[in-house]
N, C-alpha and C positions, 0 to 999 in steps of 0.2 A: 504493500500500500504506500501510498506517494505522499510524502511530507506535505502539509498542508501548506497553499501559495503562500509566497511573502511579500508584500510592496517593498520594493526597492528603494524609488524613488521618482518625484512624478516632474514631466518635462511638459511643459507649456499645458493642453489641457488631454495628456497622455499619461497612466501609470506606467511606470517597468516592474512586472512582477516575475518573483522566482518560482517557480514549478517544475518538477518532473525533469530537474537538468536541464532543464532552457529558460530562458529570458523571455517572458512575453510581453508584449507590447501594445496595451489595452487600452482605450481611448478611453476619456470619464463619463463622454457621452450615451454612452451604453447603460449604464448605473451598475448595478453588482452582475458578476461575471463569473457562474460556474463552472471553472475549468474541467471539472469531473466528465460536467455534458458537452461531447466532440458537436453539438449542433453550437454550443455558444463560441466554443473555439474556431468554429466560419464564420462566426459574424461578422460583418463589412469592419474593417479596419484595425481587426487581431492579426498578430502576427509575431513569430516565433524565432529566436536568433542563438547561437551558441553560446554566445558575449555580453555582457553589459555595452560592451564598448559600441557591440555591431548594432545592439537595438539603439544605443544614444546615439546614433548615425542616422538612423533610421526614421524617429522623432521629428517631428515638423516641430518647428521653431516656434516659442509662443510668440503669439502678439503682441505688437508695440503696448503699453500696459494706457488705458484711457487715459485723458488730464484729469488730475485730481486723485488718479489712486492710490491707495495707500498699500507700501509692503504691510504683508502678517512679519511678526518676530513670536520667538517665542523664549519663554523665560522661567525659571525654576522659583517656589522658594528655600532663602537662604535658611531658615528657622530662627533669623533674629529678628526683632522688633526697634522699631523706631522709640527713641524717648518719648515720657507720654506729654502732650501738646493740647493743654485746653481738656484732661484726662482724656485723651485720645492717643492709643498707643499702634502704631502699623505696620505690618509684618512688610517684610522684604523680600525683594527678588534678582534674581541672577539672570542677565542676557547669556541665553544659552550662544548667543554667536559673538560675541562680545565679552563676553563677563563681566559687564558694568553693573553694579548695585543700584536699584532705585524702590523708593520705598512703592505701596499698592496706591498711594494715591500721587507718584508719580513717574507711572505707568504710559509709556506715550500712547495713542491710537496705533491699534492693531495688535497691541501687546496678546499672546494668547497662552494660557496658563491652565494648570492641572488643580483645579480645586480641592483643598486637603480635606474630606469628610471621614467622619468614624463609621464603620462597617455595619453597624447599625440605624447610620443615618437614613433617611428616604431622598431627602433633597439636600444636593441638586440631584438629579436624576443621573445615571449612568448612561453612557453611549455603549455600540457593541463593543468597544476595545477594555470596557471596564471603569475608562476615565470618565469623568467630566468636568468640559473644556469649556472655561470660560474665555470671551474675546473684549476688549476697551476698545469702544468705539468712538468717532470725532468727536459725540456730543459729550463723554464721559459717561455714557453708561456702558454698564457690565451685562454683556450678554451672554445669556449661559444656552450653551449651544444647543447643549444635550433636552434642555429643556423643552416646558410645554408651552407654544404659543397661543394666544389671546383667542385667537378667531379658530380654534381645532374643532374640524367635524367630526370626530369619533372618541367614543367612549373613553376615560379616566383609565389608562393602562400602558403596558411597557411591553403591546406587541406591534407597535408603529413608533414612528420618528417624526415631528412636527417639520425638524430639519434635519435632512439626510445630511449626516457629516462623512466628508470620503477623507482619510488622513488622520493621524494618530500625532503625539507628542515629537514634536521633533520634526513631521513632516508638513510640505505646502498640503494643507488646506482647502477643499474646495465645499460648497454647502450647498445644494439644492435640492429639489424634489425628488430624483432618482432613486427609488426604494420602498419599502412598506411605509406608507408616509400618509399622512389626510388630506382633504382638499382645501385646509387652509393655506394661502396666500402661493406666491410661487418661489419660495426658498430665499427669500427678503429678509430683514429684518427694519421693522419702523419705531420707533422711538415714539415717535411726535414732535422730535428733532432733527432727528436725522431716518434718514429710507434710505438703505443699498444693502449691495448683496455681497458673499466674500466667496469669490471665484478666484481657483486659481494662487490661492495664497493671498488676493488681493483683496482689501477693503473699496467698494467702488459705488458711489453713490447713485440714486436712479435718476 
């Protein structure tokens, strides 16, 4: 039996997954992709290479990023806390690509991070990879990915995703509809501040 696939690494709006000793090379536009079934592995724009190197060759270039988008970072935390300010005390975090310290309330836009809960907790919700991922968006709010959005047409439960998240800790980031998901909205997120969607690793307004 064949190790279950691993995302690589994802290149403009393509996965590189490892399976069965090859490289495939899985566009996002598909949404979840059962290598098990040889019908998904024909679908228009799968394809299969010995190498990392040959599928990163292979890879269409991502697009010029809109004006105004925002890179995602992502960033750990430290387990220390800010002195307390006004009795207000703020836990800290680490740019996983940088290693710059900044406390949670300054966190720039796009910042995206592993919310610390006790095993017991119910909220925030868990995504499939077990984590849940919050994201700091332009207006300063915290939006928790994994979570339940406002306008969900289907019952109080954890066998749908309001927003389908593709990418785990570490990795770009892409968030939309593609998946067991409801018919609320189209994989947006709106404030009443801010409206856009985070494609692609990008924060990008509507």
């Amino acid at each position: 039996m064949s190790a279950p696939p691993k995302l690589i690494e994802s290149i403009g709006s393509n996965n590189l997954v490892a399976w069965s000793g090859r490289v495939w090379l899985v566009p996002q536009r598909l949404g979840p992709l059962d290598v098990d079934n040889p019908e998904h592995r024909r679908r228009a724009g799968v394809q299969d290479f010995g190498t990392v190197e040959e599928a990163r060759g292979a890879a269409p270039p991502a697009p010029p990023s809109p004006p105004g988008a925002i890179r995602c970072t992502w960033w750990e935390r430290t387990g220390a806390y800010t002195e307390f300010v006004d009795g207000i005390s703020s836990p800290m975090f680490r740019s996983v690509e940088t290693g710059e310290d900044r406390s949670s309330r300054e966190l720039p836009a796009g910042a995206l991070y592993a919310i610390m809960r006790e095993p017991e907790d119910k909220w925030p919700p868990l995504g499939p990879d077990g984590l849940s991922i919050a994201c700091v968006l332009p207006d300063r709010h915290t939006w928790y990915i994994d979570s339940r959005c406002n306008n969900c047409t289907m019952p109080r439960d954890d066998a749908h995703r309001c927003w389908v998240r593709h990418g785990t800790f570490g990795e770009r980031v892409h968030v939309d509809k593609n998946g067991a998901t409801c018919g609320g909205g189209g994989g947006s997120i709106d404030t009443g501040k801010w409206h856009g969607h985070l494609h692609a690793g990008e924060l990008r307004a509507c």
